[in-house]
C-alpha positions, 0 to 999 in steps of 0.5 A: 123083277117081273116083267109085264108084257102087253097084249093085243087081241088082234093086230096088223103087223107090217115088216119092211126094212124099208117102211122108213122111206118116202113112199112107204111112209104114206103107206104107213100112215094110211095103215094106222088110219086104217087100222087104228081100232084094231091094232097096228104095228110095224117092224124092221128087222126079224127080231122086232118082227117076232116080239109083236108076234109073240104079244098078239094072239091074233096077227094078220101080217104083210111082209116084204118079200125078203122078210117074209122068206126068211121069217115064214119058216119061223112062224108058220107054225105059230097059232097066233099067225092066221095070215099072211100077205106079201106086199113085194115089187118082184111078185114072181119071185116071192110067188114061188117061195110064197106057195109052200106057205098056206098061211100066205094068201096073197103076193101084190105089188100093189098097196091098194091090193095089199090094204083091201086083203089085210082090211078083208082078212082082219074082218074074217079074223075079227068075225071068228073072234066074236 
């Protein structure tokens, strides 16, 4: 039997292991509210990561640190993966990995940072769609 796969124009998708903890479920919450129109998703594993990839055709992405290390080689190269922000506590340490990848435009450990970039980036994406 055929199986039908939903797809999404355009989408925030947020990976982190940890987006089941206190203080990443506010910000969680605060991203749905924010992008609740648009499309707004999180994962956290690589697998589920890669299965939202593969159903949009626009992603804008926020990763942890160490999920964007390991998952940027796998997807950079996808059309589909515009850009990429990295929301991480050791910003030095993701800034030196982070810089082979020019999908990625930013490493903050701030959310307020990190939500004001992804809000700016979905508008440039959304803008180029019309």
């Amino acid at each position: 039997m055929l199986k039908i796969r939903q797809i999404s124009l355009s989408r925030v998708i947020w990976i982190d292991p940890g987006i089941h903890n206190k203080e990443n479920h506010k910000y969680r919450l605060r991203l749905e509210d924010e992008f609740n129109t648009i499309g707004f998703s999180y994962a956290t594993s690589i697998e589920i990561a890669v299965s939202q990839i593969n159903s949009t055709v626009k992603t804008v992405l926020i990763a942890s640190g160490q999920m964007g290390k390991i998952l940027m080689p796998r997807i950079h190269h996808l059309e589909n993966v515009l850009v990429v922000l990295v929301f991480c506590f050791k910003t030095d340490d993701h800034e030196k990995w982070a810089k082979d990848f020019t999908k990625i435009k930013g490493v903050t450990n701030s959310f307020e940072e990190a939500l004001k970039v992804s809000k700016k980036l979905l508008s440039n994406v959304m803008k180029n769609q019309a």
